[in-house]
MILUMTOR-753065 format. One record per residue (C-alpha): residue number from 1; residue in one letter; y, x, z. Coordinates in steps of 0.1 Angstrom, whole numbers. Example, Ala and Ser with C-alpha at 12.3 -4.5 7.8 and 13.67 -1.06 7.14 Angstrom:
REM residues 2
<1, "A", <-45, 123, 78>>
<2, "S", <-11, 137, 71>>
This chain:
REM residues 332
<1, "X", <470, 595, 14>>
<2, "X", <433, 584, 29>>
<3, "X", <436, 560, 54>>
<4, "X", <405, 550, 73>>
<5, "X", <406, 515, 93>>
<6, "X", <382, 504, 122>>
<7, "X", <376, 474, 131>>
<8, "X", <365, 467, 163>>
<9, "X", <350, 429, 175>>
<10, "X", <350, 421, 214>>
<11, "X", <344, 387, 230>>
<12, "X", <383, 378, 226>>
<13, "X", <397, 396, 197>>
<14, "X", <382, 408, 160>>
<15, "X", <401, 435, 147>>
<16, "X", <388, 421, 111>>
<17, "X", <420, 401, 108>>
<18, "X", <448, 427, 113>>
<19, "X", <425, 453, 97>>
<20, "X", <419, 434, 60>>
<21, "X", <459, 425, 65>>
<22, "X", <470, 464, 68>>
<23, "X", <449, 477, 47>>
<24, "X", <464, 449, 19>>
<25, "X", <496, 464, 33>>
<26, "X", <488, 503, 24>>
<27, "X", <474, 497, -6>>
<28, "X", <504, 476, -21>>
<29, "X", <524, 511, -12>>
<30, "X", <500, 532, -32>>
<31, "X", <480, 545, -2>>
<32, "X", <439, 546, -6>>
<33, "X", <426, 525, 23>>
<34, "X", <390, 526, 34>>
<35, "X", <380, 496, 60>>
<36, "X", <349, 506, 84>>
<37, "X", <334, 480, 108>>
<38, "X", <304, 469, 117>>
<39, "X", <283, 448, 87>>
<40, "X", <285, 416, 104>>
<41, "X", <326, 424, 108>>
<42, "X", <330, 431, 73>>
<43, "X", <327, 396, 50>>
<44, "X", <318, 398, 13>>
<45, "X", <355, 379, 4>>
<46, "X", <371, 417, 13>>
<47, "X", <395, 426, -12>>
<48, "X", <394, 463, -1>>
<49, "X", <365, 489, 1>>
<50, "X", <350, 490, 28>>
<51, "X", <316, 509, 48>>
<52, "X", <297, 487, 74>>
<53, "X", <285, 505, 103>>
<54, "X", <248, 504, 114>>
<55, "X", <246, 485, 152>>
<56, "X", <241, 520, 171>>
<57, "X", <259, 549, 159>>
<58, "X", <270, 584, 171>>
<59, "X", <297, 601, 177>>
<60, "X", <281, 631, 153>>
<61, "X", <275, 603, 123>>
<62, "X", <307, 586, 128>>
<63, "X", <325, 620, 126>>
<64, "X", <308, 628, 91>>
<65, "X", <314, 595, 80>>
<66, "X", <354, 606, 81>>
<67, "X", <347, 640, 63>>
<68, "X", <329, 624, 41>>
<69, "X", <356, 601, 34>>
<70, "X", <383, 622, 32>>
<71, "X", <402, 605, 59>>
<72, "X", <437, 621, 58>>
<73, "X", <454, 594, 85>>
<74, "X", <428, 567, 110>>
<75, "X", <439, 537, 121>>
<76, "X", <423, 523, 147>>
<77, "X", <419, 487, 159>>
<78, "X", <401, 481, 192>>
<79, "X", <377, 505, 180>>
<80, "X", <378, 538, 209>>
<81, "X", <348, 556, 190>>
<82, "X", <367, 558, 156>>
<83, "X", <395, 575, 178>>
<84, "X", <373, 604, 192>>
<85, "X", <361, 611, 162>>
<86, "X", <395, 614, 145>>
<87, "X", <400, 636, 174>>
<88, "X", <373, 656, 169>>
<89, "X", <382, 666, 129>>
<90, "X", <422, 667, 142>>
<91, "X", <430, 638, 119>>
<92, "X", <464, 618, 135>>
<93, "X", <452, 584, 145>>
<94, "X", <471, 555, 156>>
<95, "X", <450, 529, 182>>
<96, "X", <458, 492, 189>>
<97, "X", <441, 465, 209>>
<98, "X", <454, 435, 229>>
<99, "X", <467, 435, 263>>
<100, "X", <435, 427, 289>>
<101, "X", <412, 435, 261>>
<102, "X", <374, 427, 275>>
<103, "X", <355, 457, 264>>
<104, "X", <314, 449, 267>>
<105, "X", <313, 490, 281>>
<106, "X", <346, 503, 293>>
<107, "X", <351, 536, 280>>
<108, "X", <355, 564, 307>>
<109, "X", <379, 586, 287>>
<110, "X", <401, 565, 275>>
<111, "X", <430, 572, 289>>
<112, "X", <429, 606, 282>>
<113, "X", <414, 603, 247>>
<114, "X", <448, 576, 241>>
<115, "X", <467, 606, 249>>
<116, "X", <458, 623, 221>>
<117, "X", <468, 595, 197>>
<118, "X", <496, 594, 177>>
<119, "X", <513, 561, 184>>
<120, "X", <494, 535, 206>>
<121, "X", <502, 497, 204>>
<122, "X", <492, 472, 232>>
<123, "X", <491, 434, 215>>
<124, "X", <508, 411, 236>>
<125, "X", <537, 393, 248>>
<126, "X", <535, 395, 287>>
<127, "X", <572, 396, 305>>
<128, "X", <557, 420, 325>>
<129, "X", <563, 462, 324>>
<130, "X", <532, 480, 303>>
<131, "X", <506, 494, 321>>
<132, "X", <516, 530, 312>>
<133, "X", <488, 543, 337>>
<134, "X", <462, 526, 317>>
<135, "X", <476, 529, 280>>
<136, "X", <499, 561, 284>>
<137, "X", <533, 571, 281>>
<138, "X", <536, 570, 246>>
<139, "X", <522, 532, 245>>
<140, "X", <547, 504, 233>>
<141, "X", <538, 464, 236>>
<142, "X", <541, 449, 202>>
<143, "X", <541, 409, 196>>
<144, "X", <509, 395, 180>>
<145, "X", <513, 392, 143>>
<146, "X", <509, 361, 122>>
<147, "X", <496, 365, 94>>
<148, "X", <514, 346, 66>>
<149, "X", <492, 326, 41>>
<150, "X", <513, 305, 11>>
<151, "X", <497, 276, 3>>
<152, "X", <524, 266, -26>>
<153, "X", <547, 281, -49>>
<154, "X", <573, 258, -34>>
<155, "X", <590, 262, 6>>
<156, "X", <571, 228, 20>>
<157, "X", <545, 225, 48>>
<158, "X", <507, 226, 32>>
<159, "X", <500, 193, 47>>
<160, "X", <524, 174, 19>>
<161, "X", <497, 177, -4>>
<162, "X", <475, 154, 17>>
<163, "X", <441, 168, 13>>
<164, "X", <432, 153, 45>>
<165, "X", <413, 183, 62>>
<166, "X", <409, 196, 92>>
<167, "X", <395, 236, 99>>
<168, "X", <388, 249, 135>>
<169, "X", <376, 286, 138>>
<170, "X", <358, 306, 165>>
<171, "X", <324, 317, 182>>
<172, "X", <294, 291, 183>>
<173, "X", <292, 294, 221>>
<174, "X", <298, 273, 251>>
<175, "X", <332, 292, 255>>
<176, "X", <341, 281, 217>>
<177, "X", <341, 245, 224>>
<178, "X", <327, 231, 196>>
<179, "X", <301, 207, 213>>
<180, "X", <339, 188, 228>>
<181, "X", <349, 188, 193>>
<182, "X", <321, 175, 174>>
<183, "X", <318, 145, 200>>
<184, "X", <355, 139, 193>>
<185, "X", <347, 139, 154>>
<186, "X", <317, 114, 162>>
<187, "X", <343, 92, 174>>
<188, "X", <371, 93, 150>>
<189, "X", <355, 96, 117>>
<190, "X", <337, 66, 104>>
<191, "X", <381, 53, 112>>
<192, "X", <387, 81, 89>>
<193, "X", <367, 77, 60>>
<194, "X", <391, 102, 40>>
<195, "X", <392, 128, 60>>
<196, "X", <371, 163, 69>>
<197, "X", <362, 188, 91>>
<198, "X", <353, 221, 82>>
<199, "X", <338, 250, 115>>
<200, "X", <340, 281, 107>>
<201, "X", <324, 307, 127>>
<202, "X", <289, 315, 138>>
<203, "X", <269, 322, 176>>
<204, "X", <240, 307, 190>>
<205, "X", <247, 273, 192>>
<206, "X", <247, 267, 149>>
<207, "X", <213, 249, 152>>
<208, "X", <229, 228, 184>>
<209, "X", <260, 216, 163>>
<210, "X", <240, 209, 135>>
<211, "X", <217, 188, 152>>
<212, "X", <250, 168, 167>>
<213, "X", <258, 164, 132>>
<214, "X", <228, 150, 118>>
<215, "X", <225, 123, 151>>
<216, "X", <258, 111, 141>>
<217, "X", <255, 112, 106>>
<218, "X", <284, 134, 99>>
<219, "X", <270, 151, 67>>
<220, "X", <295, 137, 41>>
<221, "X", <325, 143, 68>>
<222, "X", <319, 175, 82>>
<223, "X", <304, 212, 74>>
<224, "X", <296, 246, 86>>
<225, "X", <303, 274, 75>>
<226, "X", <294, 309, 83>>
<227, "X", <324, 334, 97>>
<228, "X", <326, 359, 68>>
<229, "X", <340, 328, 48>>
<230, "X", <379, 337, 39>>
<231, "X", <395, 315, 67>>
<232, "X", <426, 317, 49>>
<233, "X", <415, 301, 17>>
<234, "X", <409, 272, 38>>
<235, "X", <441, 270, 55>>
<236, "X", <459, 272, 18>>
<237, "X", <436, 238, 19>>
<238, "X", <442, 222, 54>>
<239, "X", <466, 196, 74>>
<240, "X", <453, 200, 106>>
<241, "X", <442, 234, 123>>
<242, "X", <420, 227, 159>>
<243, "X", <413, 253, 186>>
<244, "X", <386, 236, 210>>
<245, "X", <378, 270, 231>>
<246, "X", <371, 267, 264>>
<247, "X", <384, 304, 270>>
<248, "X", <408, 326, 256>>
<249, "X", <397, 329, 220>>
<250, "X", <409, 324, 189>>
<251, "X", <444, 327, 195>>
<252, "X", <448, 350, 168>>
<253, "X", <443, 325, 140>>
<254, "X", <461, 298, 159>>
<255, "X", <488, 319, 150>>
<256, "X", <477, 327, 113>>
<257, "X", <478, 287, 109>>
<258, "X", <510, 283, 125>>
<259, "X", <526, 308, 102>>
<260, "X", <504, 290, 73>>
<261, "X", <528, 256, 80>>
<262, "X", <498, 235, 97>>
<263, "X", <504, 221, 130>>
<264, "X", <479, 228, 151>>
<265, "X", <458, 213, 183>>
<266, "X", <449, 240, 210>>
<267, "X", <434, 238, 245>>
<268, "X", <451, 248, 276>>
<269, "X", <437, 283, 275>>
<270, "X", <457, 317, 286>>
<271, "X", <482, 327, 261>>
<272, "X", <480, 292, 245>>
<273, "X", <515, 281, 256>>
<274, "X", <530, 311, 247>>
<275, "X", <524, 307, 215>>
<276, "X", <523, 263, 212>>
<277, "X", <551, 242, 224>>
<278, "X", <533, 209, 232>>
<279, "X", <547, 186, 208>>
<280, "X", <571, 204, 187>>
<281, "X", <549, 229, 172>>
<282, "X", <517, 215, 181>>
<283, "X", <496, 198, 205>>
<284, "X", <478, 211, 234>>
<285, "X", <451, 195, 256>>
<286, "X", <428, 205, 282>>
<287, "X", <404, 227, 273>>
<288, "X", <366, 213, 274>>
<289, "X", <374, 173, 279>>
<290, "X", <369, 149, 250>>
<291, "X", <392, 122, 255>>
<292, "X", <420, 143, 254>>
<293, "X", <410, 158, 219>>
<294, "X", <399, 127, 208>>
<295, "X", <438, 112, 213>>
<296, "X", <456, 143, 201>>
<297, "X", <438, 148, 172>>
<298, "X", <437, 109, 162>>
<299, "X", <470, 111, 168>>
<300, "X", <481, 139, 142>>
<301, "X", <455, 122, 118>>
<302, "X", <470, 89, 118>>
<303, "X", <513, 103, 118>>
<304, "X", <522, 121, 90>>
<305, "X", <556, 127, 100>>
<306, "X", <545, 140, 130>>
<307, "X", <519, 164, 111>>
<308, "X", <549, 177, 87>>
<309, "X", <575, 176, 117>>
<310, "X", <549, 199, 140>>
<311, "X", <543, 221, 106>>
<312, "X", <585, 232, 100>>
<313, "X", <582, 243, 131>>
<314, "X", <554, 265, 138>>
<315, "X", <563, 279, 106>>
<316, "X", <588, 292, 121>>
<317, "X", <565, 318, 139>>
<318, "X", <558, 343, 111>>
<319, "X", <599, 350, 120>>
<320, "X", <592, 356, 154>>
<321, "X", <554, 368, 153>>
<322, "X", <562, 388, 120>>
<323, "X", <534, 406, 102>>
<324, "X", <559, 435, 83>>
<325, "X", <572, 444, 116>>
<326, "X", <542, 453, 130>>
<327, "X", <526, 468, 96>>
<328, "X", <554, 489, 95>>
<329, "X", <553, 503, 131>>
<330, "X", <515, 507, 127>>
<331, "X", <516, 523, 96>>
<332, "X", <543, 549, 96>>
């Protein structure tokens, strides 16, 4: 069986994540996966093969693309063109994307062409009845999966080893909250000689946050790295994940390092507390104000019981938020 996956990217959700993780999935069960995304979607650490996507493609390419693949089955994650153009060879497809997704150019047919598919899966965990009018009768509302990373060989939260980092992940924009964060950092690490930061992600305010770094003199504490870095190799490393968005971002790996045994500091965003009890699995603070950060995070630098307390339990997510359940619901 030829499996193609699409990756879609919107302002609040990368398909990248889900898509590397089901692919993994499929191949471990002997299926041939092929993961297609736009270039700047698909990072070099990729254990699967995959086909970037030039910026502006059509419908016509994208359609010989899948011939030319072979594609047998499509899976498609926030990606609507990949879906028409399964349609248009009569391969089954399967389509997922999170509840209120914001898409840059709403698609017109999309509620019909979702009729066509196979299964579709709405990501979220809303209390609320699923739009059927917008996603379709055959639509069902599955949890958010995390993504389980093991950092040991041994069942004990990563930050026992005491490396002493901390990782945040997102966009370099206003909305991804790094400028709050980096002022908090200023503050906290010449009392912290040991420990270090790590941002992850990438956006138009890189040259910005480096320039907040160099003012401080936060070169031996703290570094950038681009977003096609393998995020979870870093959690494997981490004691401390941060989410500074100012938005609804991000939530996705918030989850990942919950699952991963770090506990983690998040802003006050929507979906935030559905995920983070404040102070049992995690802090949370409001989103874009320093002295907040600046406490919460001292605070889960200085306690370690508190760091390893918080870690048990948002472990406990990858039970509730579990990855297999929704691989195999996706997937059959």
């Amino acid at each position: 069986m030829k499996t193609v996956i699409f990756v879609g990217s919107h302002a609040n959700f990368s398909g990248l994540r889900l898509g590397a993780a089901l692919g993994t999935f499929l191949t471990l069960k002997g299926e041939e996966v092929l993961l297609v995304g736009a270039k700047k979607d698909l990072p070099h650490y990729l254990q699967l093969p995959t086909l970037p996507l030039p910026p502006r493609i059509t419908l016509k390419t994208l359609t010989a693309t899948l011939a030319k693949a072979g594609a047998q089955k499509v899976i498609s994650l926030a990606y609507l063109p990949g879906c028409e153009a399964a349609l248009s060879l009569n391969i089954p497809f399967v389509y997922a994307e999170p509840e209120n997704l914001k898409e840059a150019k709403p698609v017109k047919n999309k509620k019909a062409l979702l009729a066509q598919a196979k299964r579709v899966f709405v990501i979220g965990s809303s209390d609320k009845p699923l739009n059927k009018k917008m996603y379709g009768a055959n639509a069902q509302r599955v949890n958010n999966p995390a993504i389980w990373v093991e950092h040991y060989n041994y069942n004990k939260p990563a930050c026992f080893k005491k490396e002493n980092n901390i990782v945040a992940a997102g966009a370099f924009t206003k909305d991804g909250g790094f400028d709050v964060l980096l002022k908090t950092w200023a503050r906290l690490a010449p009392a912290h000689a040991t420990w270090h930061l790590t941002l992850v992600g990438a956006g138009p305010q890189k040259a910005a946050l480096q320039k907040t770094i160099a003012k401080h003199k936060l070169q031996d504490s703290t570094e950038l790295v681009s977003s096609d870095t393998d995020l979870y190799s870093l959690l494997r490393n981490a004691d401390i994940y941060v989410s500074p968005a100012r938005t609804a971002q991000g939530l996705e790996e918030v989850l990942d390092a919950m699952a991963s045994k770090l506990p983690v500091l998040v802003t006050d965003v929507p979906g935030a507390a559905q995920l983070v009890s404040n102070a049992i699995n995690g802090l949370i603070v409001n989103p874009g104000e320093e002295e907040p950060l600046t406490v919460a995070l001292d605070e889960l630098m200085v306690n370690w019981g508190k760091r390893v307390g918080m870690a048990i339990e948002a472990s406990k997510h990858k039970e509730k938020f579990c990855f297999k359940t929704f691989a195999a619901l996706i997937t059959q």
